[in-house]
GUNU-842982 format. One line per field, with one value per residue (C-alpha): residue in three letters; residue number from 1; y negated, x negated, z. Coordinates in steps of 0.05 Angstrom, whole numbers, plus 5000, padded with zeros to 4 digits. Each point is the difference from the previous one (the first is absolute). Layout:
aa: ALA; ... $
i: NUM; ... $
v: Y; ... $
u: X; ... $
w: Z; ... $
END
This chain:
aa: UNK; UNK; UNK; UNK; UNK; UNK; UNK; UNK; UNK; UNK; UNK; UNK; UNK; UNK; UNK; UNK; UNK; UNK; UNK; UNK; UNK; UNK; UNK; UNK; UNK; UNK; UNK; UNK; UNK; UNK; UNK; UNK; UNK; UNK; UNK; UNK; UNK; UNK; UNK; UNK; UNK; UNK; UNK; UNK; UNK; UNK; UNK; UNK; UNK; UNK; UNK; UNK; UNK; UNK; UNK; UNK; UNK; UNK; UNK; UNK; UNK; UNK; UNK; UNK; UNK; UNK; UNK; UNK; UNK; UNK; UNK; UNK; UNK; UNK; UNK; UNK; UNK; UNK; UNK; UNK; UNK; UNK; UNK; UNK; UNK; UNK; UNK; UNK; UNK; UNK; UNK; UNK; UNK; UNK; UNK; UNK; UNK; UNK; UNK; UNK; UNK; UNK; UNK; UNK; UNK; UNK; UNK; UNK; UNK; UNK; UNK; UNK; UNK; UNK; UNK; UNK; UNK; UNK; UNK; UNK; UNK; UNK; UNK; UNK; UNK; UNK; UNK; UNK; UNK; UNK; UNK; UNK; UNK; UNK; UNK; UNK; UNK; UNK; UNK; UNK; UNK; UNK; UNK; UNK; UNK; UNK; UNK; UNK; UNK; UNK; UNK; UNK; UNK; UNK; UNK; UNK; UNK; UNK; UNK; UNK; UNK; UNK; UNK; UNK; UNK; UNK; UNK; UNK; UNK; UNK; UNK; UNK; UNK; UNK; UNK; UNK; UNK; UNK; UNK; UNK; UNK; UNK; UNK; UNK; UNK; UNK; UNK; UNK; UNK; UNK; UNK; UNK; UNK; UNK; UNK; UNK; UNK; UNK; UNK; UNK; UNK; UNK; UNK; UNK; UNK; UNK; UNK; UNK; UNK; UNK; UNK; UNK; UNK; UNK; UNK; UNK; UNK; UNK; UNK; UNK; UNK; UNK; UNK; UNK; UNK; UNK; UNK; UNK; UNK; UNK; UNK; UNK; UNK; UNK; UNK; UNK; UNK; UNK; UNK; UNK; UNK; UNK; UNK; UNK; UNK; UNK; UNK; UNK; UNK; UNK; UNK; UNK; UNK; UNK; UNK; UNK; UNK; UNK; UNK; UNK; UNK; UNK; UNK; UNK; UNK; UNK; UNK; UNK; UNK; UNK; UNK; UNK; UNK; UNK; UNK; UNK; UNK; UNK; UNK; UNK; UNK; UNK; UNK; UNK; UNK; UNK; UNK; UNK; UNK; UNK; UNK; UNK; UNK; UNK; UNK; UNK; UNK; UNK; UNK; UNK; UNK; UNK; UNK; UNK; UNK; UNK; UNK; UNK; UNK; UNK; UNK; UNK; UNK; UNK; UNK; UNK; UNK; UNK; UNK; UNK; UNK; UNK; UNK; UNK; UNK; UNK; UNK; UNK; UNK; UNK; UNK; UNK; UNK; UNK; UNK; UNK; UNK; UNK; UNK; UNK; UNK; UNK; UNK; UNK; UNK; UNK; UNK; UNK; UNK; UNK; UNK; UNK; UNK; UNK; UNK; UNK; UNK; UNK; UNK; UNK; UNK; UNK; UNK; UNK; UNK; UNK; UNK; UNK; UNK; UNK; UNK; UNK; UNK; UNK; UNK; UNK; UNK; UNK; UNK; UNK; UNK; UNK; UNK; UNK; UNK; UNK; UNK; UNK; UNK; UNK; UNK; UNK; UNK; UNK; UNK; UNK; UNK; UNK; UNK; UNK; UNK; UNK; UNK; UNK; UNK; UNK; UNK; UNK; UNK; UNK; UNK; UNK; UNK; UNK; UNK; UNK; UNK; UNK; UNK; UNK; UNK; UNK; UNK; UNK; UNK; UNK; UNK; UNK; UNK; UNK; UNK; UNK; UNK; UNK; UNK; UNK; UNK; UNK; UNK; UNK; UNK; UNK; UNK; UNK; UNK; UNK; UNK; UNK; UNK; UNK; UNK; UNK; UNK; UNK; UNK; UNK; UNK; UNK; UNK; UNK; UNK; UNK; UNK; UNK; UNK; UNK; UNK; UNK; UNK; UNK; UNK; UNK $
i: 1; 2; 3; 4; 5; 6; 7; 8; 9; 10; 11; 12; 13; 14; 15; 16; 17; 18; 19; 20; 21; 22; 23; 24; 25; 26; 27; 28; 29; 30; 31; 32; 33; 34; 35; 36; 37; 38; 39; 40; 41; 42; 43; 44; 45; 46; 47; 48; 49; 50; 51; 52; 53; 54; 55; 56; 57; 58; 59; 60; 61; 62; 63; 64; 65; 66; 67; 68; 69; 70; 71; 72; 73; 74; 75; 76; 77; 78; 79; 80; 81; 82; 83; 84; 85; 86; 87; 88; 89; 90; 91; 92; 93; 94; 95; 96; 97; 98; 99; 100; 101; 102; 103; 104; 105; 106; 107; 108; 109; 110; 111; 112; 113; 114; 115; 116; 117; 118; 119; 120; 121; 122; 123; 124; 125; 126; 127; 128; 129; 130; 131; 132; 133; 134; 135; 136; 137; 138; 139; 140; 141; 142; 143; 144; 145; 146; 147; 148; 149; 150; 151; 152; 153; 154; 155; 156; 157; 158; 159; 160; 161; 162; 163; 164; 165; 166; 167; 168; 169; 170; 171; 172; 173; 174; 175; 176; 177; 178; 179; 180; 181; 182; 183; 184; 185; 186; 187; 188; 189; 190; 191; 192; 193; 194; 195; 196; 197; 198; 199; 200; 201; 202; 203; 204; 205; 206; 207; 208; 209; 210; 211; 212; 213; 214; 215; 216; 217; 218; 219; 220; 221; 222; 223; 224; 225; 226; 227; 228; 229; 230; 231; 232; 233; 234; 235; 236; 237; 238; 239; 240; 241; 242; 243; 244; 245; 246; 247; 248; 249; 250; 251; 252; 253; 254; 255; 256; 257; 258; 259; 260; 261; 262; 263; 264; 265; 266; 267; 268; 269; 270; 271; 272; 273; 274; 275; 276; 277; 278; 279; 280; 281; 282; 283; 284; 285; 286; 287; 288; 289; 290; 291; 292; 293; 294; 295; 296; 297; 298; 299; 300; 301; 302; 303; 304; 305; 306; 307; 308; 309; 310; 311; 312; 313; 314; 315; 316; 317; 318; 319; 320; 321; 322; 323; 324; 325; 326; 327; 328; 329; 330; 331; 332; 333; 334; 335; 336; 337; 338; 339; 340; 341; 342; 343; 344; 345; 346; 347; 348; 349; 350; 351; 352; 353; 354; 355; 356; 357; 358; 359; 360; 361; 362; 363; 364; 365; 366; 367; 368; 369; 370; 371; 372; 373; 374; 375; 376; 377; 378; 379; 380; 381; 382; 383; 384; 385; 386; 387; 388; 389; 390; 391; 392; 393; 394; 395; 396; 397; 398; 399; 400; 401; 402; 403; 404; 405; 406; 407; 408; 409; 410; 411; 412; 413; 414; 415; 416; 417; 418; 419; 420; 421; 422; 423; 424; 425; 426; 427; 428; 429; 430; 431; 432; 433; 434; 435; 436; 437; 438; 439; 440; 441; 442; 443; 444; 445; 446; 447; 448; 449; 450; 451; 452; 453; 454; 455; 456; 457; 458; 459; 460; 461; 462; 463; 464; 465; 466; 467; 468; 469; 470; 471; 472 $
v: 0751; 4953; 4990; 4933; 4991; 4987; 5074; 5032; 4967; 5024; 5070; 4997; 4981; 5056; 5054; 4958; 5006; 5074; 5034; 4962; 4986; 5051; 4970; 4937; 5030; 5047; 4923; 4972; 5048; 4976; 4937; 5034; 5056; 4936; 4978; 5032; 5059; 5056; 5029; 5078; 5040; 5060; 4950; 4935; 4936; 5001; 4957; 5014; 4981; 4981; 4927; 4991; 5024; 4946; 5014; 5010; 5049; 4980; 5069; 5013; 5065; 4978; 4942; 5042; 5056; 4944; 4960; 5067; 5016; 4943; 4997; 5071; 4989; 4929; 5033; 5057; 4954; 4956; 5053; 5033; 4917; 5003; 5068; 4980; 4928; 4984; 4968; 4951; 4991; 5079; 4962; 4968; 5063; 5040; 4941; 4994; 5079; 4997; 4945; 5025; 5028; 4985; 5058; 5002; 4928; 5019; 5068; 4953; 4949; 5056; 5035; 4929; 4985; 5070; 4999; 4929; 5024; 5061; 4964; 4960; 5048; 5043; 4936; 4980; 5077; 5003; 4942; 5034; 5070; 4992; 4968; 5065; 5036; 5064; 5034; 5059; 4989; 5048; 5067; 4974; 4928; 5023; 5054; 4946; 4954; 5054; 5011; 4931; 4982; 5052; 4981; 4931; 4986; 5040; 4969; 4937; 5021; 5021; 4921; 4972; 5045; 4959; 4935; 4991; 5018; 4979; 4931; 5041; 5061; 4947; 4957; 5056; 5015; 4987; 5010; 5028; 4933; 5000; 4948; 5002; 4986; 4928; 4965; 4972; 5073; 5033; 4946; 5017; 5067; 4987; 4952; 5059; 5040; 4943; 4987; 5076; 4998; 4945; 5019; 5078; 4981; 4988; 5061; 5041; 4990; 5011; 5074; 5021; 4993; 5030; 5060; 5016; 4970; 5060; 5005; 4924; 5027; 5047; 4947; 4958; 5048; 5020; 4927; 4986; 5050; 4987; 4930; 5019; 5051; 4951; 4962; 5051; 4967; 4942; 4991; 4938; 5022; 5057; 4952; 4960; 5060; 5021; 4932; 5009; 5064; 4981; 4953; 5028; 5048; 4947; 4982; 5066; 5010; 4938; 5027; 5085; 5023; 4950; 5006; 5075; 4992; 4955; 5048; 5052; 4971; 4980; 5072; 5025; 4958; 4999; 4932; 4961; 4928; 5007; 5000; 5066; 4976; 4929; 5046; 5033; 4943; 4974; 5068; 4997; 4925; 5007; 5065; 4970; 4951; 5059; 5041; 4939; 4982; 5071; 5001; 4942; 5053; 5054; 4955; 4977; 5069; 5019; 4946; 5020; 5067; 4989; 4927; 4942; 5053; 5056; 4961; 5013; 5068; 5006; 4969; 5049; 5051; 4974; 4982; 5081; 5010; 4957; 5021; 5071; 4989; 4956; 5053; 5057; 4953; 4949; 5011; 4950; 4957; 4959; 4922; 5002; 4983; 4955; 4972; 4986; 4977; 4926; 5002; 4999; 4930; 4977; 4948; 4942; 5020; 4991; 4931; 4974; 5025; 4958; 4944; 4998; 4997; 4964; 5029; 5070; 4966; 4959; 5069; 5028; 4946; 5007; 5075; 4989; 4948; 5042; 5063; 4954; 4980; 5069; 5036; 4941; 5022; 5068; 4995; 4949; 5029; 5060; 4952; 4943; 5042; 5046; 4932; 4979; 5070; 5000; 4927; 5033; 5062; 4999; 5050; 5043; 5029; 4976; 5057; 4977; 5059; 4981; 4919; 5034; 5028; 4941; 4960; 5053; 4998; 4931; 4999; 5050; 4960; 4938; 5043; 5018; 4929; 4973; 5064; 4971; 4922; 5029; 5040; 4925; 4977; 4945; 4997; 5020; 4936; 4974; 5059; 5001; 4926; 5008; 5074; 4948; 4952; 5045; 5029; 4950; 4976; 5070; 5003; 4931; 5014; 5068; 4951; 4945; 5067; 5031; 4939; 4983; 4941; 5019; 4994; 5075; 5050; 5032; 5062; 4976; 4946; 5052; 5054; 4964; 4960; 5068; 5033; 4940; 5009; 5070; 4999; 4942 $
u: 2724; 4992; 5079; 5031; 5029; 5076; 4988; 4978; 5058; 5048; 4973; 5001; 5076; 5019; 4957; 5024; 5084; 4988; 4959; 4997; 5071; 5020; 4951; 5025; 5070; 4976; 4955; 5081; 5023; 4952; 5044; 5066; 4985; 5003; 5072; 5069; 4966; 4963; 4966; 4996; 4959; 5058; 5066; 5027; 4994; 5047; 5023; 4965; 5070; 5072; 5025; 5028; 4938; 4935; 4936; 4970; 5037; 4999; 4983; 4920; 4998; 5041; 4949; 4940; 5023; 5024; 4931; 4968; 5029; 4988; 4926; 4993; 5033; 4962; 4940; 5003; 5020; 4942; 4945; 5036; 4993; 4935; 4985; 5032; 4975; 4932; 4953; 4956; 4971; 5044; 5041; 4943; 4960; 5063; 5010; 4924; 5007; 5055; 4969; 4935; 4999; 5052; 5022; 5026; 5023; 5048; 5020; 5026; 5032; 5042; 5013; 5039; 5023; 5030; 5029; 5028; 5034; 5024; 5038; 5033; 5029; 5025; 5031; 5036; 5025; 5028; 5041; 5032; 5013; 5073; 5013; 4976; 5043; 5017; 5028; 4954; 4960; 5011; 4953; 5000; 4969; 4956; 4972; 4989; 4966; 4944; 4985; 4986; 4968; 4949; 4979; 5007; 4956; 4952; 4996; 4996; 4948; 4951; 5013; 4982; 4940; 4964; 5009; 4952; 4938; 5023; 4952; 4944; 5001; 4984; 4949; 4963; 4992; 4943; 5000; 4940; 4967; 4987; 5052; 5051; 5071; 5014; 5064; 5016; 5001; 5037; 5056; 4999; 5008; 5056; 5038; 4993; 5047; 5058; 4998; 5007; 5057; 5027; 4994; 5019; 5051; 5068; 4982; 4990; 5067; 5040; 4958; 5010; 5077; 4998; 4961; 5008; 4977; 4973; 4952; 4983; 4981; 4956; 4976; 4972; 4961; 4965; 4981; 4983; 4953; 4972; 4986; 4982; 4942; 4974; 4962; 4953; 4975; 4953; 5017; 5035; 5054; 5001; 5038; 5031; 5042; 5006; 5034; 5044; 5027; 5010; 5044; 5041; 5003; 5022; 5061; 5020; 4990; 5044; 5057; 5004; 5009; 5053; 5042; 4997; 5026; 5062; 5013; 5004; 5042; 5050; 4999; 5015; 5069; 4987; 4989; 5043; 4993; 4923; 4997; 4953; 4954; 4988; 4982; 4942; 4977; 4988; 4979; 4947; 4977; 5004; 4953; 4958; 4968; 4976; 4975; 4957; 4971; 4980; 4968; 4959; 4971; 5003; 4962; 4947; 4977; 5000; 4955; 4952; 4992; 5001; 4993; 5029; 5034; 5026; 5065; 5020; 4973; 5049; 5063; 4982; 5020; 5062; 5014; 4995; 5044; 5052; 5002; 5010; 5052; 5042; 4996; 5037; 5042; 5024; 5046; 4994; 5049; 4999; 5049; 5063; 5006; 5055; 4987; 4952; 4931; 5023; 5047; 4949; 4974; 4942; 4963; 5026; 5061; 4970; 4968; 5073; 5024; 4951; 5004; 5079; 4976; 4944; 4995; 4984; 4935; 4986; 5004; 4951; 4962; 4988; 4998; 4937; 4967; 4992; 4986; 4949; 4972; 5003; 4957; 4944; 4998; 5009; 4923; 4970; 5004; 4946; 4946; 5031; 5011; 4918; 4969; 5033; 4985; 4930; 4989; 5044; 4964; 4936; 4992; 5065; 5040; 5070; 5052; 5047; 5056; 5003; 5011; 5046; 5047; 4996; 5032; 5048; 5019; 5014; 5042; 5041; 5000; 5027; 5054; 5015; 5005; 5044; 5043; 5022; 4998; 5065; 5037; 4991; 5035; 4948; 5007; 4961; 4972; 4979; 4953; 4970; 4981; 4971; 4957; 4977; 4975; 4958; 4981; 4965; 4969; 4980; 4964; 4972; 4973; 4972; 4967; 4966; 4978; 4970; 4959; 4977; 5050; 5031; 4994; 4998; 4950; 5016; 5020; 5052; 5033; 4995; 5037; 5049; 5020; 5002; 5030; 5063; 4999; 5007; 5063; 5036 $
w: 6165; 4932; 5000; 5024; 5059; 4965; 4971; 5065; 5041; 4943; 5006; 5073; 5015; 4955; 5056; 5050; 4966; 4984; 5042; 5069; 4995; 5054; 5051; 5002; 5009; 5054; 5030; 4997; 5039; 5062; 5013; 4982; 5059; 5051; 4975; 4996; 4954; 5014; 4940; 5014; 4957; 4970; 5006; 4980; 5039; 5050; 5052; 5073; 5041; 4987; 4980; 5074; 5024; 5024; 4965; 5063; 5047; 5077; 5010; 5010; 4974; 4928; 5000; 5000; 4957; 4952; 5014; 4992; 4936; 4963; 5027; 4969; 4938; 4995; 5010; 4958; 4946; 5008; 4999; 4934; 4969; 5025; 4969; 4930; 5005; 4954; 5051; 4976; 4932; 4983; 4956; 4964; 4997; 4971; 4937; 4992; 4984; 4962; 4958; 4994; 4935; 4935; 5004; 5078; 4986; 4945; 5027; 5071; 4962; 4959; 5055; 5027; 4941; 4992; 5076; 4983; 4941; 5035; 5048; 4964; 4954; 5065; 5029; 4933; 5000; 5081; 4972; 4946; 5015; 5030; 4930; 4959; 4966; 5029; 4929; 4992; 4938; 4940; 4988; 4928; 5029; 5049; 4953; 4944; 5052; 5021; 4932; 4980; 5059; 4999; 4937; 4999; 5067; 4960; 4938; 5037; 5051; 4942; 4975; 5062; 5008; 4944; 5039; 5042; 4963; 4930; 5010; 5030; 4946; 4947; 5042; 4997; 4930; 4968; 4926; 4950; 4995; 5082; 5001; 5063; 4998; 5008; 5026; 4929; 4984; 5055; 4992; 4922; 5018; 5043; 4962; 4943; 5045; 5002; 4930; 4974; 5058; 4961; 4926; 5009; 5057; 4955; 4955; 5054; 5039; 4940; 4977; 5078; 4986; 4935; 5012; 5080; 5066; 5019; 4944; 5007; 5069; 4980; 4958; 5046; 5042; 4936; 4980; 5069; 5014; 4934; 5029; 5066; 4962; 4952; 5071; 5007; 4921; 5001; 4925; 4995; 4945; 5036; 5072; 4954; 4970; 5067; 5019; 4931; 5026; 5069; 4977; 4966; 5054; 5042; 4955; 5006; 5082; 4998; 4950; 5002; 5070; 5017; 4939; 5013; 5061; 4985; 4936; 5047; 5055; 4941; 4977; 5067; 5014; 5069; 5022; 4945; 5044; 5000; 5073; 4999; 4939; 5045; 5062; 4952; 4980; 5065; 5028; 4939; 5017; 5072; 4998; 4945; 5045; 5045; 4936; 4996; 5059; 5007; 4920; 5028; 5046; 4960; 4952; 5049; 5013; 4936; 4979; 5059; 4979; 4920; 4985; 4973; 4948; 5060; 5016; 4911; 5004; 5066; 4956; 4944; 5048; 5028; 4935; 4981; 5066; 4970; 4937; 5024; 5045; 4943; 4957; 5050; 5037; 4936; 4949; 4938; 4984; 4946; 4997; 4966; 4930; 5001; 4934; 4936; 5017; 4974; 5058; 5050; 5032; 4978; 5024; 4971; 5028; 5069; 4981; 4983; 5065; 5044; 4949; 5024; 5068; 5035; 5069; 4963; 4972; 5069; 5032; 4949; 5012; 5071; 4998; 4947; 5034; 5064; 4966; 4961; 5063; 5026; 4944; 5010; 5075; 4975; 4962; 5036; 5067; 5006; 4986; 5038; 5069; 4980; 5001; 5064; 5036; 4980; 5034; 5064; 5008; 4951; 4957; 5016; 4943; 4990; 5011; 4951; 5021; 5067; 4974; 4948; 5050; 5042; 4942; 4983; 5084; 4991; 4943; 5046; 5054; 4945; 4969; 5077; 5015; 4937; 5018; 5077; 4972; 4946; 5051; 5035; 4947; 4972; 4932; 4951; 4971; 5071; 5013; 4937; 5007; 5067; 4966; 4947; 5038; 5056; 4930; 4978; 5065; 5004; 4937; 5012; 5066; 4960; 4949; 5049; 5045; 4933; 4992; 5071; 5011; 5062; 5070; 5015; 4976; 4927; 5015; 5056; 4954; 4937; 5041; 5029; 4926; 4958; 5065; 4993; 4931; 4987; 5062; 4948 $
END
């Protein structure tokens, strides 16, 4: 076992919560079967004799049936502890298998991640489903809603495909001169993305209203796939175009399918308070955290059947998928023209209106700071977490899916936890101090781990910072 002991006794209490949890309640039961309770093995607890009644009856015979019962039931409880029970070093044999290899290490900690988050989003809904609503929801609404969603989990599962292998697609690149892809390069590539997000990004809202969200749609799949296609080149113009395109897909991903869908529900009439057009929102959120976590493994096997480029090939076919089903199930609408072009804001407009208030700009300033901080962790974390496996297990290969989904469980299991700390009502600007601040000992801890500083092993420290992270 090359993990520290922190990690193993982290991955042991969560065998010990989930799957030995029953033994311990069945070892519990031992002591109860000598007091007031008798545990029997198809009914409740229930009391062995009446308030008025002694424990122990005068009579012989009701003291040995009782005596005999208990003994039975204490017994039988015992051996099915003992059965269930890991003797010895079981437990420590079960986490040295589990963390034997990156890839059974990864594929445990998702899997307790994923119960984590599971639970908490089934406790948070027991509490609220005497509050629903009980007004049956209009054909026209729930119609709408399985149109967009089907294409909008899509769409957004062929984007998270090209996560987890976008670092490793261009490490491996190595161009006509027999040079490989550098860092300098990758992050050039990268940052080529943003900015074509950034330049194209204004123009490309206002054509998507002008000439149809559906289109725009349609669009982006194009571009995208274009993108995804140009990785199989080792012609450096060849990625950087790539990177143009995908970012401009991007801008549209971000814009098109959700304008569609409020056009639409304002066409319909049906839900003129918005109450139905929030739901889909949070249907589409909520769900898009499970297209992800399973796009990290769809990814991951991809990439071990293909390559580094079989998780864009993949997204070029969901891409396909979406596009086909926007084109039967969409209709295009198009924004209203409510007035001459000159009419429209622009964006000087919007400077005046944070000018006139600050906390618009402080909230744009925190928002970009994190998602600043969020794009560095966003490149720098393949080679980062390869380096640490590598001293772990040797010469293993990172399965990048399988950390990708582990991320994307975590930022469930964050949204899962901001979502219980409202219905608390703690406000707003309380829990975003406290995310701050574990963010940045999170990324810290991530940063000393990265360069050998800590007192526990790489790997642990690296997991458990990006892990913290990722759930802020």
């Amino acid at each position: 076992m090359r993990l520290d002991p922190i990690a193993r006794s982290l991955l042991a209490l969560c065998l010990v919560v989930s799957g030995f949890y029953d033994a311990t309640a069945s070892a519990s039961a031992f002591s109860l079967s000598r007091g007031p309770l008798i545990r029997s093995p198809r009914k409740l607890r229930r009391p062995l004799h009446s308030t008025n009644q002694s424990p122990f009856s005068n009579n012989k015979k009701n003291e040995a049936a009782s005596t005999a019962t208990a003994t039975t039931t204490a017994t039988t409880t015992a051996l099915a502890a003992t059965s269930l029970l890991p003797r010895g070093g079981a437990i420590a044999s079960t986490v040295s298998k589990l963390t034997s290899t990156p890839n059974s290490l990864f594929n445990s900690l998702l899997v307790s991640l994923g119960v984590t988050a599971a639970i908490l989003k089934l406790s948070g809904q027991s509490q609220n489903k005497d509050s629903k609503n009980a007004t049956p929801k209009p054909a026209s609404i729930a119609g709408l809603q399985k149109r967009f969603l089907s294409v909008f989990w899509l769409l957004r599962c062929a984007d998270w495909l090209q996560g987890p292998y976008f670092y490793e697609v261009y490490a491996s690149k190595v161009f006509k001169n027999g040079q490989a892809a550098s860092l300098t390069l990758i992050s050039q590539l990268f940052l080529t993305g943003f900015a074509s997000t950034a330049l194209f990004g204004p123009w490309v809202g206002r054509a998507t209203d002008a000439y149809g969200r559906k289109r725009a749609t349609l669009a982006f799949t194009l571009l995208y796939s274009l993108g995804a296609a140009t990785t199989k080149s080792s012609i450096l113009s060849v990625l950087m175009l790539g990177r143009v395109l995908s970012g401009i897909g991007t801008s549209l991903l971000f814009s098109a399918p959700e304008a569609w869908l409020v056009g639409e529900a304002q066409k319909s009439g049906d839900d003129p308070t918005g109450k139905y057009l929030g739901e889909t929102f949070g249907l589409a959120y909520a769900g898009d955290s499970i297209v992800a976590i399973l796009a990290g493994q769809m990814a991951g096997s991809a990439a071990g059947s293909r390559g580094p480029s079989g998780p864009f090939e993949l997204s070029i076919v969901v891409l396909a998928a979406g596009a086909l089903l926007s084109s039967f199930l969409w209709k295009e609408n198009v924004a209203e023209n409510k007035g001459t072009s000159n009419s429209k804001p622009s964006i000087s407009d919007a400077l005046q209106v944070v000018a006139k208030d600050p906390k618009i700009m402080l909230v744009g300033a925190v928002q970009s700071l994190f998602e600043a901080a969020m794009y560095i962790f966003v490149l720098q974390w393949p080679p980062a977490l390869s380096s640490a496996i590598s001293k772990t297990f040797g010469s293993s290969s990172t399965p990048y899916g399988t950390v990708f989904s582990c991320f994307m469980a975590c930022c469930l299991l964050g949204s899962t936890v901001f979502g219980q700390l409202s219905k608390m009502a703690i406000p707003t600007e309380s829990s975003a101090a406290v995310m701050l601040t574990l963010a940045t000992l999170a990324m810290g801890t991530a940063t000393f781990a990265a360069k050998g500083a800590t007192m526990l092993k790489p790997l642990t420290a690296l997991v458990a910072g990006f892990f913290l992270f990722e759930a802020c």
